[in-house]
N, C-alpha and C positions, 0 to 999 in steps of 0.2 A: 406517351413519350418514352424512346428510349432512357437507358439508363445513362450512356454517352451524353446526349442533351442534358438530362439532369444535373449532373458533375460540372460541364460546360457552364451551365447558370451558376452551380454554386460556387466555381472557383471564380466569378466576375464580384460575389461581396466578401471583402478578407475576412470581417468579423465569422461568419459563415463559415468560410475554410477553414479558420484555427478551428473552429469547436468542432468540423469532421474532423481533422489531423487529429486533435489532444484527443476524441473519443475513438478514435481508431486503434491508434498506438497503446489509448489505454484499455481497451478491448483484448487487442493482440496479446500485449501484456499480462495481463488478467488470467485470459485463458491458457499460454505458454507456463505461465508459474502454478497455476492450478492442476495443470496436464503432471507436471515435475512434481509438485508438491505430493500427488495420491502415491507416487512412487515410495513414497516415506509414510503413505497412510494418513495424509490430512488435506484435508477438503480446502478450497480456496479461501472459506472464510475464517478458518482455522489459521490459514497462514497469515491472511492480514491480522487478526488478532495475534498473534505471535510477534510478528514483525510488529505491529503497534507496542506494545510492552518491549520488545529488546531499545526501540526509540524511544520511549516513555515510561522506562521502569515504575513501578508504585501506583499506576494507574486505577483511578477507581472504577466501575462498571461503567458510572454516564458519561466519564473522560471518554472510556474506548467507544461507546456507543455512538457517541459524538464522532469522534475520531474514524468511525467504520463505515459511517455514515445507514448505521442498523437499530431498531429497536432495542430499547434497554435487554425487552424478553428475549428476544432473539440470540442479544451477546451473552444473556444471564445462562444461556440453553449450550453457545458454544461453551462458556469458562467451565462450567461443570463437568462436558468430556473429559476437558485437556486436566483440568484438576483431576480427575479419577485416572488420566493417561499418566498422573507428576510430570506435567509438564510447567501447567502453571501454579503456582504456592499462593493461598489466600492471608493476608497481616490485619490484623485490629491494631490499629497504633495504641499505644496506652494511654497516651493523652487527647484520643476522640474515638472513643470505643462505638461511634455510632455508624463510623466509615469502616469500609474494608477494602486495602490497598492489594493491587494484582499485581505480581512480577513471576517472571521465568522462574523454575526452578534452579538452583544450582547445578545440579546434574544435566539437565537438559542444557544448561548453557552451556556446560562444558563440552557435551556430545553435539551441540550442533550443528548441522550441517547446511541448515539452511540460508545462513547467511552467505555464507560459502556461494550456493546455488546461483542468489539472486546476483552475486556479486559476477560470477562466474558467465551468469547469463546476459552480461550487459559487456562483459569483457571481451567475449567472443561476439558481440556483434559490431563493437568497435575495430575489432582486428580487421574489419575489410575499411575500413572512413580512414581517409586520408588525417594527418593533422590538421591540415586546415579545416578539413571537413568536421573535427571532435571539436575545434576550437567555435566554428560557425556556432553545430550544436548547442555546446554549452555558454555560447553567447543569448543565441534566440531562447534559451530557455530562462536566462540569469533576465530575460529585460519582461518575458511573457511574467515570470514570477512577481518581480516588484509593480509591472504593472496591477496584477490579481490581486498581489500583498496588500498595495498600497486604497485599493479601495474594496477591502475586505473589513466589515464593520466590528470583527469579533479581534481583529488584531491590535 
């Protein structure tokens, strides 16, 4: 079968189509932020832990791991770069010395530039979509969400 037929069947079940759409965009995504991010010297899952912490400061290891959707070992492998880079700062609270909370360092938040990027990178691809077209967007995304929201069992 061509690849045309293929598409043809999957655009005839919606549930089908959203999960190519959302995996596409977030493929594209993915790889456009990861392509920008090495420009600054950090790998893609570098930046999603980044970005995870500037959203969830204080974050403990199985937060973000959870959150990354990666192995504990794996996030334990990325925080030790970025700790040896200062970018991330490791905390024992005083009052549960058995946790250890992850946040940005203060210098890195100060210099950062990535927020900037990812913000920059969404900004400029809205300057061609109409308003009606940004307002579509962030309709079908606001209804996609509370439908996932609402029958997500961890929320």
């Amino acid at each position: 079968m061509n690849q045309k037929l293929d598409l043809q069947d999957l655009w005839s079940n919606p549930s089908e189509r959203v999960i190519f759409l959302f995996k596409s965009i977030h493929k594209i995504y993915r790889n456009q932020m990861c392509e920008k991010s090495r420009q600054y010297g950090f790998t893609g899952p570098q930046i999603g832990l980044i970005y995870g912490l500037h959203k969830n400061p204080f974050s403990t290891l199985n937060e973000l791991s959870d959150y990354l959707g990666l192995s504990k070992s794996t996030v334990s492998g990325i925080v030790d770069r970025l700790v040896g880079q200062g970018v991330i700062i490791r905390e024992i609270p005083e009052n549960n010395r058995r946790i250890v909370r992850l946040s940005l360092s203060p210098e890195f938040e100060k210099n950062n530039v990535l927020k900037e990027l990812m913000n920059k990178y969404f900004a400029d691809i809205l300057k061609e979509a109409s308003e009606e077209d940004i307002e579509k967007i962030i309709s079908g995304l606001e209804i996609l969400y509370t439908l996932i929201n609402k029958n997500d069992k961890h929320s």
